[in-house]
C-alpha positions as CSV (number, residue, x, y, z in Angstrom):
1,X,104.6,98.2,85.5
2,X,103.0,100.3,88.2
3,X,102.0,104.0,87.0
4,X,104.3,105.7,89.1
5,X,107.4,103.6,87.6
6,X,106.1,104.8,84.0
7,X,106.5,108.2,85.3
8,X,109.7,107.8,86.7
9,X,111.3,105.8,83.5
10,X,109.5,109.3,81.7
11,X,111.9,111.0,83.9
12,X,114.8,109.5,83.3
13,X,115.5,107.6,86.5
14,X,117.5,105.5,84.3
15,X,116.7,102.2,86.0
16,X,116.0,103.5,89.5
17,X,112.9,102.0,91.1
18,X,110.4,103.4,93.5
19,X,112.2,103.1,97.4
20,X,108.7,101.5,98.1
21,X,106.6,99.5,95.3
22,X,103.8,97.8,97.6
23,X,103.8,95.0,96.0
24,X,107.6,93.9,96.0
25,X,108.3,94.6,99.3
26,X,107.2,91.3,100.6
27,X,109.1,88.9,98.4
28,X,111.0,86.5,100.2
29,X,114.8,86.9,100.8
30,X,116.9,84.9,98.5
31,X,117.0,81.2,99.5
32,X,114.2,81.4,101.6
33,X,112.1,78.9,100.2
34,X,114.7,75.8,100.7
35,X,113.2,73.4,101.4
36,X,114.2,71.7,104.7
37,X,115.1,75.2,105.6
38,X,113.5,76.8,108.9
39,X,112.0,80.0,108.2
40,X,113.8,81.2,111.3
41,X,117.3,80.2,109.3
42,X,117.5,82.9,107.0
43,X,120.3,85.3,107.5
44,X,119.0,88.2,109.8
45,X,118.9,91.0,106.6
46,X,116.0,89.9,104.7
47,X,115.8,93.3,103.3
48,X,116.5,92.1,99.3
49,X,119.1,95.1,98.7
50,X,117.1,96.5,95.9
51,X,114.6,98.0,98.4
52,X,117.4,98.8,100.7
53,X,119.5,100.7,98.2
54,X,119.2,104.6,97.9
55,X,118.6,106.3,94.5
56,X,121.1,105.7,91.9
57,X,121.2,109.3,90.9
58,X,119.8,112.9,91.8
59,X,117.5,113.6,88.7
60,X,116.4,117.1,88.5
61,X,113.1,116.5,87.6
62,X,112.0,120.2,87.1
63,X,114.6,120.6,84.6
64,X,113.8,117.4,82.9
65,X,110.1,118.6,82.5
66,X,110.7,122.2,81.5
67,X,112.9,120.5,78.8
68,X,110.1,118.2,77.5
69,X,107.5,121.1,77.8
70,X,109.5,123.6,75.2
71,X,106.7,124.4,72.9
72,X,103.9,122.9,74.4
73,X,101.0,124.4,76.6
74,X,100.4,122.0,79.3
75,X,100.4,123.2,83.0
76,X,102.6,120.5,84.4
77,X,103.8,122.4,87.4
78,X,100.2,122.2,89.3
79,X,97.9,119.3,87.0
80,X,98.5,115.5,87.2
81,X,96.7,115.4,84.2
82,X,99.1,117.6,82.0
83,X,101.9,115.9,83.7
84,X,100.9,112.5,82.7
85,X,100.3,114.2,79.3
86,X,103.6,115.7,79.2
87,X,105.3,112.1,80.0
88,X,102.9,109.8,77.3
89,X,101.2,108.6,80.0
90,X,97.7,107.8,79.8
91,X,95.8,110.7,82.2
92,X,92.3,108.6,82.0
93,X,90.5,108.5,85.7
94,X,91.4,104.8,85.6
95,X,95.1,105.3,85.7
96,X,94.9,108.4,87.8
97,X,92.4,106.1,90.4
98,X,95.4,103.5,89.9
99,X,98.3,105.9,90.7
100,X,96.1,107.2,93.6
101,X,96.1,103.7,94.8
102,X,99.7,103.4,94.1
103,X,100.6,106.2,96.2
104,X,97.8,106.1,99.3
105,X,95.6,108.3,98.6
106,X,92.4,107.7,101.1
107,X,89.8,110.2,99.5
108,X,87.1,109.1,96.8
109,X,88.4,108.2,93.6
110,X,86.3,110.7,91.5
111,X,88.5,112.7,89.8
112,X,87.6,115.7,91.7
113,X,89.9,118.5,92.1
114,X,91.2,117.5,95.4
115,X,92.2,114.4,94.2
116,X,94.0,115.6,91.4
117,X,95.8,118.3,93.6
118,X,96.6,115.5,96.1
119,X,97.8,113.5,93.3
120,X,100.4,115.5,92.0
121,X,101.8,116.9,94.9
122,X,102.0,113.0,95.7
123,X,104.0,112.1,92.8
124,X,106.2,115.1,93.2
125,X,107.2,114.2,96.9
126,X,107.4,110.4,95.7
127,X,109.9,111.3,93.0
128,X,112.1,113.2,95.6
129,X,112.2,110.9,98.0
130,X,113.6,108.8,95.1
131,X,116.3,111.1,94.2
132,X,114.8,113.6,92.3
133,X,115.5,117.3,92.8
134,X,111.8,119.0,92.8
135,X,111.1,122.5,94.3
136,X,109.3,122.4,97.3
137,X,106.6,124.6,95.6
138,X,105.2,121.6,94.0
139,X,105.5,119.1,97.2
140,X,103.4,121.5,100.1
């Protein structure tokens, strides 16, 4: 399971999956590998309609992470790290270089503030373009 669909099952996406994953987005339609089938034969949507689908749900993701905050002091709003804390989500440099990956970040993989920054204003604009409510104070 990718890091960003660790965060999102966190959130409560209830089943929802990332509009793009990377890696499943070149699987084969559905009947594809036939054999004695033409790879020109396949119906014209090849799209598999899990990809093509839109959220399931709005998820108010600020809500949902104010609510798992009560009584703790992590600084969610702005740090990847405490955010990956807040979830149960291992904040090492490993997964945060993973997630980084995940998401297209092209700067080095250090761990440097930048990255970080990038990282979570990343995964907040990721979550909304999966259905998530997020202010847009933590996507610019």
């Amino acid at each position: 399971m990718s890091i960003f669909s660790k965060i999102m099952d966190a959130i409560s996406f209830k089943g929802t999956r990332p509009t793009q994953t990377g890696q499943h987005e070149a699987q084969p339609a559905p009947g594809a590998s036939i054999p004695g089938l033409a790879p020109q034969a396949a119906p014209a949507p090849a799209i598999p309609p899990a990809v093509a689908q839109p959220p399931l749900q709005d998820v108010d993701v600020e809500a949902q992470l104010s609510q798992l905050a009560q009584g703790k002091t992590l600084n969610w709003q702005s740090s990847i790290v405490d955010l990956m804390k807040l979830l149960g989500i291992d904040s090492s440099l490993e997964n945060r270089k993973d997630l980084a990956r995940e998401l297209g970040y092209t700067g080095a993989l250090d761990g440097s503030a930048d990255m970080n920054i990038w990282l979570h204003k990343a995964t907040m604009r990721k979550l909304a373009e999966n259905g998530g409510k997020v202010p847009a104070s933590m996507t610019d």
